[in-house]
Backbone as JSON Lines, residues from 0, in Angstrom:
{"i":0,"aa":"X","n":[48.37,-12.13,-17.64],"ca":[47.72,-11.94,-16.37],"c":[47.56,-13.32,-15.72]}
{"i":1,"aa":"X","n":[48.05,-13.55,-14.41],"ca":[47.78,-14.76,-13.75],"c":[46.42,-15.12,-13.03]}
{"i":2,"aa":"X","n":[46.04,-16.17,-12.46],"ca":[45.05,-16.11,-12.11],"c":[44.67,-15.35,-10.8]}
{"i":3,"aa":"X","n":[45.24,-15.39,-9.91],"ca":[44.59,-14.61,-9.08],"c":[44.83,-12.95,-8.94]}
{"i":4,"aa":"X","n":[45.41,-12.9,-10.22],"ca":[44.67,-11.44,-10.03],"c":[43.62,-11.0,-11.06]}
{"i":5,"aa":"X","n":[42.97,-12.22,-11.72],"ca":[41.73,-12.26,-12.48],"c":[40.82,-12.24,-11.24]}
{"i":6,"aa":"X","n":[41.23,-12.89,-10.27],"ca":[40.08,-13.1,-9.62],"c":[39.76,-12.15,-8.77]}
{"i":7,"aa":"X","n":[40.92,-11.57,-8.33],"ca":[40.67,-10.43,-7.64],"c":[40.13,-9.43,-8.17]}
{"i":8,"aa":"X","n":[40.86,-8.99,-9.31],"ca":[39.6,-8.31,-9.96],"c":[38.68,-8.69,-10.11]}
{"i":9,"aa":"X","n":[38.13,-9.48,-10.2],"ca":[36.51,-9.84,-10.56],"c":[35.92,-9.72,-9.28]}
{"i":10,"aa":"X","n":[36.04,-10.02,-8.16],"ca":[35.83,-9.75,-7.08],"c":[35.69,-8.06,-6.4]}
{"i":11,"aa":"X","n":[36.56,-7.7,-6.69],"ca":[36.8,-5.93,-6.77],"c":[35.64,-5.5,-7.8]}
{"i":12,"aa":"X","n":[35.66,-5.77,-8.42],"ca":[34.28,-5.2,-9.81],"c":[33.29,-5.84,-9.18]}
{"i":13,"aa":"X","n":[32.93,-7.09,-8.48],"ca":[31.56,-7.53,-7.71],"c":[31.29,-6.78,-6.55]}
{"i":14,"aa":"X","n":[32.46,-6.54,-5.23],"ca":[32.21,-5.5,-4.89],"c":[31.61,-4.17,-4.95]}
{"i":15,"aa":"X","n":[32.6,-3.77,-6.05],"ca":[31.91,-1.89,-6.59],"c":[30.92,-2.5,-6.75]}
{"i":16,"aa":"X","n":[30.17,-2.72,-7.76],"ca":[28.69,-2.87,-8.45],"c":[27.94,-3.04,-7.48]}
{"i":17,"aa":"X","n":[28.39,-3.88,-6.2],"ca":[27.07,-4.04,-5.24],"c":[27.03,-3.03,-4.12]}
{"i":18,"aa":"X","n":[28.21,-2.15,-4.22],"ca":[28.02,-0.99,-3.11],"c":[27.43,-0.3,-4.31]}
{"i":19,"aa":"X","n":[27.75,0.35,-5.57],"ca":[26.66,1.27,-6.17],"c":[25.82,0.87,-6.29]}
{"i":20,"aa":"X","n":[24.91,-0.3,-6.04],"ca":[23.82,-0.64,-6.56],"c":[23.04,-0.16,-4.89]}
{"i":21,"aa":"X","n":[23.71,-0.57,-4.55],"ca":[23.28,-0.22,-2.45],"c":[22.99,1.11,-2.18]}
{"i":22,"aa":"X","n":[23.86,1.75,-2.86],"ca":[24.43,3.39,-2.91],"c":[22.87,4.05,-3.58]}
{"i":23,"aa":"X","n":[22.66,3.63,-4.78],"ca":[21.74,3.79,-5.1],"c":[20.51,3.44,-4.49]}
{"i":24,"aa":"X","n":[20.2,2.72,-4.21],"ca":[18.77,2.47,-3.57],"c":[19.32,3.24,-1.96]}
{"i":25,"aa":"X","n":[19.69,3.27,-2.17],"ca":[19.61,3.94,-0.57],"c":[19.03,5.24,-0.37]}
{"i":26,"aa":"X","n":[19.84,5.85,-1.54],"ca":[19.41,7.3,-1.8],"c":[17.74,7.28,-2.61]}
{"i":27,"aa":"X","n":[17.67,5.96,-3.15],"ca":[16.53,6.41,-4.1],"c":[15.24,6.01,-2.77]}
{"i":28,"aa":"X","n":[15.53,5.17,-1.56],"ca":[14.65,5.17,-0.4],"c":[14.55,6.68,0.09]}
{"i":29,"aa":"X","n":[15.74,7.63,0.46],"ca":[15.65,8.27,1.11],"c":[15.74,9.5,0.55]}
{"i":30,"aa":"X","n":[15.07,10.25,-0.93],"ca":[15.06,11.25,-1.35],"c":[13.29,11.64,-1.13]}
{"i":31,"aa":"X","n":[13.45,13.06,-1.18],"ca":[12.33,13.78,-0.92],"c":[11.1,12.85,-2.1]}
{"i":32,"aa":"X","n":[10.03,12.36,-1.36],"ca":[8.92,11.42,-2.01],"c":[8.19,12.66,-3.24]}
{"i":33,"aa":"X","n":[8.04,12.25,-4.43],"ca":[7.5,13.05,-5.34],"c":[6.06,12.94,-5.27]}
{"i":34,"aa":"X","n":[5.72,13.92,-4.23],"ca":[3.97,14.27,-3.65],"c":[3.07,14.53,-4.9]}
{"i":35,"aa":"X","n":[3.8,15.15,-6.04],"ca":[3.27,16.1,-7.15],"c":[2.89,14.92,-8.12]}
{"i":36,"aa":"X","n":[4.12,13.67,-8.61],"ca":[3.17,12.69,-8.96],"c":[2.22,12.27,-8.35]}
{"i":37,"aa":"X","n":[2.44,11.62,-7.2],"ca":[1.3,10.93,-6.4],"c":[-0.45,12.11,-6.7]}
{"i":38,"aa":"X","n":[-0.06,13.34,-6.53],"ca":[-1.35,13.75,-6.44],"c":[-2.01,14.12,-7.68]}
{"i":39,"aa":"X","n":[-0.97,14.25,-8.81],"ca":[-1.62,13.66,-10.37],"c":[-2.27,12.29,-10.77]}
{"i":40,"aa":"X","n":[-2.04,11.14,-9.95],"ca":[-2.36,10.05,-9.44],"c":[-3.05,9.67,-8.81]}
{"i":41,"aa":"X","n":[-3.99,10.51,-8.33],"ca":[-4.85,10.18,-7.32],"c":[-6.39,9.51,-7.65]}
{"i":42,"aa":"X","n":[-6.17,9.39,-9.18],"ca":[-7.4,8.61,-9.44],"c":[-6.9,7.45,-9.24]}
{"i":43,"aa":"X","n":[-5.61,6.77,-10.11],"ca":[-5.3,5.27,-9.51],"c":[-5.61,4.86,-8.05]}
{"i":44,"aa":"X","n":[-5.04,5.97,-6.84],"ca":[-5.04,5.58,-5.34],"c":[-6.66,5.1,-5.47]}
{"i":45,"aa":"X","n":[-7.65,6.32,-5.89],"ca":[-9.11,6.05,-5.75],"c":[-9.67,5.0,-6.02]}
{"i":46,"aa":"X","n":[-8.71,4.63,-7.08],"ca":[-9.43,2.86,-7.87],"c":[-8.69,2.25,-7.26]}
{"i":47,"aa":"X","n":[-7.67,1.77,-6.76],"ca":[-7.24,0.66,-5.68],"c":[-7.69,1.08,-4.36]}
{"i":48,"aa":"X","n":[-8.35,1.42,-4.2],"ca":[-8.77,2.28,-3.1],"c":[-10.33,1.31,-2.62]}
{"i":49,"aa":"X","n":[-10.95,1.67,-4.3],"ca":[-12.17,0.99,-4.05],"c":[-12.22,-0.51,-4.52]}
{"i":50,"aa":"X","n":[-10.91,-0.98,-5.19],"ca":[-10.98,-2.12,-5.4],"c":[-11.09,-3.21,-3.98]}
{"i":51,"aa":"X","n":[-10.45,-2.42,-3.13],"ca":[-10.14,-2.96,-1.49],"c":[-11.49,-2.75,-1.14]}
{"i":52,"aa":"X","n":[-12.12,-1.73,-1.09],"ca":[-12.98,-1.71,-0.14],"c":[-14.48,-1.08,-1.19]}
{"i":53,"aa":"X","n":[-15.47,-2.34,-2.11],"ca":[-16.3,-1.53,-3.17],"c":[-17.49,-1.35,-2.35]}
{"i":54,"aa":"X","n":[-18.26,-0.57,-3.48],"ca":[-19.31,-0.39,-3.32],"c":[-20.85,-1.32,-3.38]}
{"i":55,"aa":"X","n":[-20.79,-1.41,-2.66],"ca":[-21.91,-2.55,-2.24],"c":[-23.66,-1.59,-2.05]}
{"i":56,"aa":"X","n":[-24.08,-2.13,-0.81],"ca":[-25.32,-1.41,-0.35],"c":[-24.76,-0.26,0.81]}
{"i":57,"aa":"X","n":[-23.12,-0.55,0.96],"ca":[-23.17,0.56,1.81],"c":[-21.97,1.16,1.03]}
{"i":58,"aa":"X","n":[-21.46,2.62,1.52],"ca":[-20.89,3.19,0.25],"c":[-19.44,2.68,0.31]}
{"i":59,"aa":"X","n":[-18.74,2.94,-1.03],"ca":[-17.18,2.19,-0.96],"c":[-16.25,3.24,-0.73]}
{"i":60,"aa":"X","n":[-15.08,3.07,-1.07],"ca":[-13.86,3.59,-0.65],"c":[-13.83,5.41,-1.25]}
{"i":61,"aa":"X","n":[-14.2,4.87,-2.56],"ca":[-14.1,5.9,-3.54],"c":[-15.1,7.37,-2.88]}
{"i":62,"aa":"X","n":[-16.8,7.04,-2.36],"ca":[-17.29,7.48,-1.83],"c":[-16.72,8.3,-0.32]}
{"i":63,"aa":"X","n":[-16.36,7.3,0.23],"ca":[-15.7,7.78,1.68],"c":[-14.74,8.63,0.95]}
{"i":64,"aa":"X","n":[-13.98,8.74,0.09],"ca":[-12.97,9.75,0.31],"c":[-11.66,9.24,0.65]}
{"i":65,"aa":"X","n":[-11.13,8.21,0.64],"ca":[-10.5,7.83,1.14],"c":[-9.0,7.82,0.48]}
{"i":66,"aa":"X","n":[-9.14,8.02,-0.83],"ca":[-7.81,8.38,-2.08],"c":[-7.26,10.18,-1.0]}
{"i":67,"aa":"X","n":[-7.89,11.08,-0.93],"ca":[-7.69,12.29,-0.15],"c":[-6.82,12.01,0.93]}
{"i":68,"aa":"X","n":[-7.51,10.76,2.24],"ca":[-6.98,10.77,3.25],"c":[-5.61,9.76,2.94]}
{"i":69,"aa":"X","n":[-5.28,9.2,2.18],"ca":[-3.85,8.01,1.68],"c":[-3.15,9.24,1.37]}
{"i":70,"aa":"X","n":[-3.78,10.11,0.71],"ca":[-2.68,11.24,0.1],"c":[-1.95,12.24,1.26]}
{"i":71,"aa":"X","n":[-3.11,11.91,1.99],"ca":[-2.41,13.44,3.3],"c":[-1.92,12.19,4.32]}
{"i":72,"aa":"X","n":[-2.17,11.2,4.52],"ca":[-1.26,10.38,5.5],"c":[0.3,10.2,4.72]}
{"i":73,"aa":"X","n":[0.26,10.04,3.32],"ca":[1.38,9.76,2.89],"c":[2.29,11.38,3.11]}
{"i":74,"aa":"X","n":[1.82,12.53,2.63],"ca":[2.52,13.53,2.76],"c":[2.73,14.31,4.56]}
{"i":75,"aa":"X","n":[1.98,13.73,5.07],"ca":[2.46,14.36,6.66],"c":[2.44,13.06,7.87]}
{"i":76,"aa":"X","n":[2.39,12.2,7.67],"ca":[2.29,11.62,8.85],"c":[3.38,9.92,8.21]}
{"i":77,"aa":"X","n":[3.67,10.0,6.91],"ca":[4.55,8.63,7.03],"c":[6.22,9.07,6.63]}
{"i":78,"aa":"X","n":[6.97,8.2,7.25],"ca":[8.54,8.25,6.12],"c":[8.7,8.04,5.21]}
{"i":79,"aa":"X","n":[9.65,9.09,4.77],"ca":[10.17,9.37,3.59],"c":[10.73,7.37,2.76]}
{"i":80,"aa":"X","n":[10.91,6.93,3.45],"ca":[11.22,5.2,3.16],"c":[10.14,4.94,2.62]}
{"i":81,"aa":"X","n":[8.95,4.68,3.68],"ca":[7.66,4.28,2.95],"c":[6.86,5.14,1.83]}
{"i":82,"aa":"X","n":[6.96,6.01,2.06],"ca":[6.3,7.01,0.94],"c":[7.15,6.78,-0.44]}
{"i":83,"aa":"X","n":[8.28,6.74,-0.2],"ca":[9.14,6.32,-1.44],"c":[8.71,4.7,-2.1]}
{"i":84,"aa":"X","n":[8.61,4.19,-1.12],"ca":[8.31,2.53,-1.72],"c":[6.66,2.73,-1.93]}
{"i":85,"aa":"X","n":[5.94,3.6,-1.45],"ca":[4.57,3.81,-1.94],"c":[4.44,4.11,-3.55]}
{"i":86,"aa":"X","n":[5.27,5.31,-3.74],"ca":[5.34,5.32,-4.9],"c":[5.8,4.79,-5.53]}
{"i":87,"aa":"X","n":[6.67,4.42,-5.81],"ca":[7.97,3.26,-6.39],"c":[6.33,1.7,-7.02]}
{"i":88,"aa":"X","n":[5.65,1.63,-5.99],"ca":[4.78,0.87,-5.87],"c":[3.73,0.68,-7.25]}
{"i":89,"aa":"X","n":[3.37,1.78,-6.9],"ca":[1.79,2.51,-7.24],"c":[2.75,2.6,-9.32]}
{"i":90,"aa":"X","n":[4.01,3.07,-9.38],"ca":[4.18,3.08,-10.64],"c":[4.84,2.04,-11.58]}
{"i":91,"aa":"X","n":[5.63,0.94,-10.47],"ca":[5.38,-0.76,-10.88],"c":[4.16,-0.89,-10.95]}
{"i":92,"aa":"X","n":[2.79,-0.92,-10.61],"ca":[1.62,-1.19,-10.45],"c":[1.54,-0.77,-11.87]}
{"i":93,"aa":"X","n":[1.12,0.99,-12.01],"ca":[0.55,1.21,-13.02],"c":[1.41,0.53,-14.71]}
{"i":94,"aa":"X","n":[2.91,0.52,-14.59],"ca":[3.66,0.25,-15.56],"c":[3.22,-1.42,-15.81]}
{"i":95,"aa":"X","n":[2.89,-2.61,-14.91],"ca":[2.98,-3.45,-15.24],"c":[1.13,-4.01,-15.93]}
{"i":96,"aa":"X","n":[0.72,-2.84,-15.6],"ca":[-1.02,-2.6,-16.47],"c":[-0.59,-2.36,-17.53]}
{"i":97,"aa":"X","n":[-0.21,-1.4,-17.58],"ca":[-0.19,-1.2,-18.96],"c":[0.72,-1.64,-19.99]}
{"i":98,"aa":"X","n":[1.42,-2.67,-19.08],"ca":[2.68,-3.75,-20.38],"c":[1.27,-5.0,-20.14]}
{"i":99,"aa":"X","n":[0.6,-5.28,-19.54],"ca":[-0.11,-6.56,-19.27],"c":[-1.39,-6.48,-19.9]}
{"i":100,"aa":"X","n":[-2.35,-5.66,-19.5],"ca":[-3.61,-5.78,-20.54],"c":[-3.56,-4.61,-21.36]}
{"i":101,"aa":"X","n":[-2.44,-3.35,-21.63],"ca":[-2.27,-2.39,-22.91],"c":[-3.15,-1.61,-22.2]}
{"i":102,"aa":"X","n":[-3.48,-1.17,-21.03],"ca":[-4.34,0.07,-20.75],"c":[-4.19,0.41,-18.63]}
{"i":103,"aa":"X","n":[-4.61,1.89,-18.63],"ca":[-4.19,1.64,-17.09],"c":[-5.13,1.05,-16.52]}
{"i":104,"aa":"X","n":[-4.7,0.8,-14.89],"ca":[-5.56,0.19,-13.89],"c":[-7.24,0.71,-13.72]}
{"i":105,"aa":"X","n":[-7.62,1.36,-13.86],"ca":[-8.94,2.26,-13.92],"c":[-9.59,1.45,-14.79]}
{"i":106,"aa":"X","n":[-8.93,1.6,-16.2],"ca":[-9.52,0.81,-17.28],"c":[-10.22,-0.54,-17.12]}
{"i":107,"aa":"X","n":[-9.22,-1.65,-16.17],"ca":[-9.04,-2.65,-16.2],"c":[-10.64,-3.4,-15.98]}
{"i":108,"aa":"X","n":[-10.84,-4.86,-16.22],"ca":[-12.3,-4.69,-15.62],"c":[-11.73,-5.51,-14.14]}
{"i":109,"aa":"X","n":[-13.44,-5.24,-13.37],"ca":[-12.84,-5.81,-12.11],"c":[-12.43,-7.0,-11.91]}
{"i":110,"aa":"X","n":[-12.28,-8.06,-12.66],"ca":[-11.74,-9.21,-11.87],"c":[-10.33,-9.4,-12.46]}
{"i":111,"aa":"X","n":[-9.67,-8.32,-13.48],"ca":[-8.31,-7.77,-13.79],"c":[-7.74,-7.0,-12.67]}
{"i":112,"aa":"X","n":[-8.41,-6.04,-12.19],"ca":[-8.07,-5.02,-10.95],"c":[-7.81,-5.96,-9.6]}
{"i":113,"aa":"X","n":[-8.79,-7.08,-9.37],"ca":[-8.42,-8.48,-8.35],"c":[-7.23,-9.06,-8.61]}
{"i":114,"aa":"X","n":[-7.05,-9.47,-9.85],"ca":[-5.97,-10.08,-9.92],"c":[-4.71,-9.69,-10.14]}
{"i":115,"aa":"X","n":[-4.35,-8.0,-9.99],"ca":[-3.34,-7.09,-10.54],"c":[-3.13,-7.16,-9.01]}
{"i":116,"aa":"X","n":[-4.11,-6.71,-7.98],"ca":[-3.87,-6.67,-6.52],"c":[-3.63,-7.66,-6.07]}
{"i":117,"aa":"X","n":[-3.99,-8.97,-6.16],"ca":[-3.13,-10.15,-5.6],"c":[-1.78,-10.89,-6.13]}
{"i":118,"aa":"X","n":[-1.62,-10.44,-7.34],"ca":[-0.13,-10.16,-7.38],"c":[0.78,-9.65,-6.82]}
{"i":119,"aa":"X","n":[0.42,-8.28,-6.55],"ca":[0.96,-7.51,-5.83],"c":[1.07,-7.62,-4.23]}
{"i":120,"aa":"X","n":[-0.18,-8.48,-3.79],"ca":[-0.41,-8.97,-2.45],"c":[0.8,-9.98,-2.47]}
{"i":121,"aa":"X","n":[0.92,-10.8,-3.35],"ca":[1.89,-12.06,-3.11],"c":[3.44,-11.22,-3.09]}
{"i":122,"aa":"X","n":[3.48,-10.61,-4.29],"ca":[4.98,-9.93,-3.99],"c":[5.49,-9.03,-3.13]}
{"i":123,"aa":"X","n":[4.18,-8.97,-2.06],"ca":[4.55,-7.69,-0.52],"c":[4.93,-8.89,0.45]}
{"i":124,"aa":"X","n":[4.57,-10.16,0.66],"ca":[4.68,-10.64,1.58],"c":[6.07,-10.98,1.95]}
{"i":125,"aa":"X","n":[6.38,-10.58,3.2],"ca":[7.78,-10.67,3.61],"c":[7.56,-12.14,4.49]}
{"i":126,"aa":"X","n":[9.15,-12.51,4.4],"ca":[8.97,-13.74,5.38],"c":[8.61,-13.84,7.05]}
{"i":127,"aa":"X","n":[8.52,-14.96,6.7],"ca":[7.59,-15.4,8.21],"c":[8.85,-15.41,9.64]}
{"i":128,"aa":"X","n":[9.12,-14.95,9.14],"ca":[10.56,-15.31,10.22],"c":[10.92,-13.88,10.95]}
{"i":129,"aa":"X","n":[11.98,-13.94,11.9],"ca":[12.72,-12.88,12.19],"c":[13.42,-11.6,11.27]}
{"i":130,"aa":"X","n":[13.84,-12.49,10.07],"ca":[14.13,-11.62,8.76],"c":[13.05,-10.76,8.5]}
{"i":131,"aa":"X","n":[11.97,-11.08,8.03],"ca":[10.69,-10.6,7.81],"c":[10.71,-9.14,8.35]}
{"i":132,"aa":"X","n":[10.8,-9.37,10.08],"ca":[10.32,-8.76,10.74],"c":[11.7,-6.8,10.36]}
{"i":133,"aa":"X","n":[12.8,-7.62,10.49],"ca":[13.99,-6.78,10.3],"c":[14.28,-6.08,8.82]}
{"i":134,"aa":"X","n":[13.05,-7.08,7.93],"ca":[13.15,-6.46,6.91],"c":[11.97,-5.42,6.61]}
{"i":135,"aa":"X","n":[10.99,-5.05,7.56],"ca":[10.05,-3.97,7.74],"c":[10.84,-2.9,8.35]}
{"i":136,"aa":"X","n":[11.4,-3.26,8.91],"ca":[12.18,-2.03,10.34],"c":[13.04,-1.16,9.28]}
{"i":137,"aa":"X","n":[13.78,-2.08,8.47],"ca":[14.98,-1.14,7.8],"c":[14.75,-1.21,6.67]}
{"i":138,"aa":"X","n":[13.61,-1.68,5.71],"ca":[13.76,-1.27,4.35],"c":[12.42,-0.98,4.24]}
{"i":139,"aa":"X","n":[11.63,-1.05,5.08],"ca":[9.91,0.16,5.29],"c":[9.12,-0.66,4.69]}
{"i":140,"aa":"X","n":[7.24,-0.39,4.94],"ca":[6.6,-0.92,4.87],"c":[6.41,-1.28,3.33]}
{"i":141,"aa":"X","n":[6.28,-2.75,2.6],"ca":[5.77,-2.66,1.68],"c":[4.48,-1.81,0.93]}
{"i":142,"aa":"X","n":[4.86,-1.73,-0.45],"ca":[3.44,-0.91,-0.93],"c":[1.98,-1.1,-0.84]}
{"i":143,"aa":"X","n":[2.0,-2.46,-0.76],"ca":[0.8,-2.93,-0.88],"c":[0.43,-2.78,0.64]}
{"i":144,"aa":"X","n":[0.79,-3.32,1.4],"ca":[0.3,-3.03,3.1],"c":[0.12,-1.97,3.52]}
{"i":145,"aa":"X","n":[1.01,-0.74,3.49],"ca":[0.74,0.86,3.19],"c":[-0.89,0.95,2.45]}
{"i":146,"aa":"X","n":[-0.75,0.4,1.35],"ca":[-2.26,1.11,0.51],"c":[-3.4,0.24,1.64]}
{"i":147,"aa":"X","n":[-3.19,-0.63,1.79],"ca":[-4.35,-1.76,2.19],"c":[-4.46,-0.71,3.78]}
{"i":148,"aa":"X","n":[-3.82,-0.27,4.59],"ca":[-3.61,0.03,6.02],"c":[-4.43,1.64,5.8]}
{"i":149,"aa":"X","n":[-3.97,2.41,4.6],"ca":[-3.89,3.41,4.68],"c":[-6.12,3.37,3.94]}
{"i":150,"aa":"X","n":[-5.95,2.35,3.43],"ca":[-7.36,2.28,2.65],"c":[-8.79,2.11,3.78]}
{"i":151,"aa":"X","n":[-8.31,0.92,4.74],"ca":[-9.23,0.86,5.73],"c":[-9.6,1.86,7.16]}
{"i":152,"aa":"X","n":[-7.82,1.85,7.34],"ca":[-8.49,3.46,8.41],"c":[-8.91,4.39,7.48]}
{"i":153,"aa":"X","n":[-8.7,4.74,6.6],"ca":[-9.78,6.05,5.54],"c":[-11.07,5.46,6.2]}
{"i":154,"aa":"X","n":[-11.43,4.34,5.43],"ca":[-12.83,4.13,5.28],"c":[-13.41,4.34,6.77]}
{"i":155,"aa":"X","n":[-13.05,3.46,7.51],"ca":[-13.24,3.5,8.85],"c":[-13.38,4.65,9.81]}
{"i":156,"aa":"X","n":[-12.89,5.39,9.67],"ca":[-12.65,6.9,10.36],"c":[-13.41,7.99,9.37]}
{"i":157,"aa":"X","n":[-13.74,7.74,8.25],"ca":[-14.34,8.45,7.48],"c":[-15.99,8.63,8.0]}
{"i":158,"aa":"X","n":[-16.8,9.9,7.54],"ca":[-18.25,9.7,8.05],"c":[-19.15,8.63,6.99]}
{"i":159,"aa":"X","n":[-19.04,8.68,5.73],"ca":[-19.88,7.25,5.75],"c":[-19.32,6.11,5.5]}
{"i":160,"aa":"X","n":[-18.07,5.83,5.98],"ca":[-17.78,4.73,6.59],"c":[-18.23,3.97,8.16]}
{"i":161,"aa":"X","n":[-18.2,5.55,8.8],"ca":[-18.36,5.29,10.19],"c":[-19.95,5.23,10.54]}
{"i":162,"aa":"X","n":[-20.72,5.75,9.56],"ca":[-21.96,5.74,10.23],"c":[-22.93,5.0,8.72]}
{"i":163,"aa":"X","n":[-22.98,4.45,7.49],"ca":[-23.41,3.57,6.6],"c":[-23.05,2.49,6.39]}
{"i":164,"aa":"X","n":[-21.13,2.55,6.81],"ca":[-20.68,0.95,6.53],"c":[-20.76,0.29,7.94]}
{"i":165,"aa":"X","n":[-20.55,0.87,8.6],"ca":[-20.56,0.21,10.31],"c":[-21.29,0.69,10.88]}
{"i":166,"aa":"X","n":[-21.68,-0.32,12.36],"ca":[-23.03,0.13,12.75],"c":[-22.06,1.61,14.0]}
{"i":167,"aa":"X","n":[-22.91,2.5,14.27],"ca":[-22.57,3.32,14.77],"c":[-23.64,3.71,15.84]}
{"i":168,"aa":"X","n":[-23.85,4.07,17.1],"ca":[-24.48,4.67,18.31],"c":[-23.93,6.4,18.68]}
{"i":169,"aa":"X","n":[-24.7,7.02,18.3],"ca":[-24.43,8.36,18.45],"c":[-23.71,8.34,20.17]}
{"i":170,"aa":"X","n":[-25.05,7.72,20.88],"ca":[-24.85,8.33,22.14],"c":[-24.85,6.39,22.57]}
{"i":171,"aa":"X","n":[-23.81,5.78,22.92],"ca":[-24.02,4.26,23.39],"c":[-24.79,4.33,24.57]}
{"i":172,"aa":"X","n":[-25.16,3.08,24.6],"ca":[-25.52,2.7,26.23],"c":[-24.69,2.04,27.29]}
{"i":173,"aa":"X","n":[-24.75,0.86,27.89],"ca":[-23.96,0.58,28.71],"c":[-22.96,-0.58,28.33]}
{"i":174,"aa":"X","n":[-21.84,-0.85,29.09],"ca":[-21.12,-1.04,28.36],"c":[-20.92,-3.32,28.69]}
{"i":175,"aa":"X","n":[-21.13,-3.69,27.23],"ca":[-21.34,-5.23,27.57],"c":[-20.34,-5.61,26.84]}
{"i":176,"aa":"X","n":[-19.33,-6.57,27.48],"ca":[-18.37,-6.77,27.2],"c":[-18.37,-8.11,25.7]}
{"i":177,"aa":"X","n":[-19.62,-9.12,26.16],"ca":[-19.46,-10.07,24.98],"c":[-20.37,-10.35,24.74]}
{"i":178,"aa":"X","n":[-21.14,-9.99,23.25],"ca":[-22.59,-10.05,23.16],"c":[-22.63,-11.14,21.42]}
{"i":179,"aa":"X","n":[-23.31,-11.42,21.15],"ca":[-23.6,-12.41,19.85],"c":[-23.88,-11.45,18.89]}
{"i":180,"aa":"X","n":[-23.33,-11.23,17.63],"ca":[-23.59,-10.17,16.58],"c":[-25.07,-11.36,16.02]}
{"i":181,"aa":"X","n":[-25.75,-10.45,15.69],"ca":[-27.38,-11.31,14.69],"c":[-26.7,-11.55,13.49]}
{"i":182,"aa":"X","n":[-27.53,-12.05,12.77],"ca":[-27.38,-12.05,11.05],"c":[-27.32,-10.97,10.57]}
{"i":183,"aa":"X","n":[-26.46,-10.24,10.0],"ca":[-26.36,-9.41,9.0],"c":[-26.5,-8.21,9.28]}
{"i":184,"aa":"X","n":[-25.81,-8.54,11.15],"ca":[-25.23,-6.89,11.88],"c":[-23.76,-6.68,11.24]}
{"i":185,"aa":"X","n":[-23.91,-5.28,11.32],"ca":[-22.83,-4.95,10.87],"c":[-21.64,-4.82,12.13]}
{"i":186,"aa":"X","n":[-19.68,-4.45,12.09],"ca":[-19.46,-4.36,13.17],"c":[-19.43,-2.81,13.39]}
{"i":187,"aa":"X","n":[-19.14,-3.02,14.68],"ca":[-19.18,-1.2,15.71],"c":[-18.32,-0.31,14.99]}
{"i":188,"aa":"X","n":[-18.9,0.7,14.95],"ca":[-17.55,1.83,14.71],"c":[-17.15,2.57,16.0]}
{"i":189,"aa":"X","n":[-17.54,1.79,16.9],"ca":[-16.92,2.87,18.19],"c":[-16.54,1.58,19.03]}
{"i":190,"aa":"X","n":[-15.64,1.71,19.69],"ca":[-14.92,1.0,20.78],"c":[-15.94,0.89,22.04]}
């Protein structure tokens, strides 16, 4: 065999491998999202849920409900892309718990559950650039930004989010455009 048709073959075999490897993730972005794990799962969502947003003096994530509302935004209101990289996410997450401290995320104590999520914070961040931007559009929202997005409107839109964690006015008064928050006001839940 001479050389260039070593090389061509080798080239031809680098080819294939990187269209099946393409081939594959393409389909594995765009197959029907497995809802049935996710909602066997829904205690993990609950504990990253409240790891984002705990329980303090006013109630946390877990309280609001907010594992429920990630679950029904993921099954009716996001793409099949993101819901796929949600999950894809959530079971790198749980798999790399339980190769890392031998038990799942729930288990973990909290400043393990901090530092499992800022891992994961560092490995969502896309670049700062135009790429970045093109790489949200066509290969969907990272997992971690999904949970973090999907965690605070819960809380936020939730009732004791909206009326224990934030300050809330049934009926407002008039409307002042720039006022000084006091010490240890909370912010508005209404626009």
């Amino acid at each position: 065999m001479n050389r260039r048709k070593a090389i061509s073959r080798i080239a031809l075999a680098g080819l294939g491998g990187t269209l099946l490897f393409g081939g594959f993730k393409w389909y594995d972005w765009h197959k029907t999202p497995d809802l049935d794990w996710l909602q066997n799962h829904k205690d993990l969502v609950a504990s990253l849920a409240e790891t984002i947003i705990p329980a303090t003096d006013t109630p946390g994530a877990r309280e609001a409900g907010v594992a429920d509302y990630i679950l029904i935004m993921l099954r009716d209101a996001t793409d099949r892309m993101t819901a796929n990289k949600f999950i894809d996410g959530l079971k790198s997450l749980d798999h790399y718990c339980r190769s890392q401290y031998n038990h799942p995320y729930q288990q973990c104590t909290p400043e393990d559950q901090r530092t499992v999520l800022r891992r994961f914070e560092e490995k969502a961040k896309p670049f700062n650039t135009l790429a970045g931007k093109i790489e949200n559009v066509y290969l969907g929202t990272p997992f971690f930004y999904t949970l973090k997005k999907y965690t605070v409107e819960g809380y936020c839109t939730s009732e004791a989010g909206a009326t224990k964690g934030l300050a809330y006015l049934y009926i407002p008064g008039h409307y002042q455009g720039c006022i000084p928050l006091q010490p240890g006001q909370r912010a508005w839940a209404t626009r």
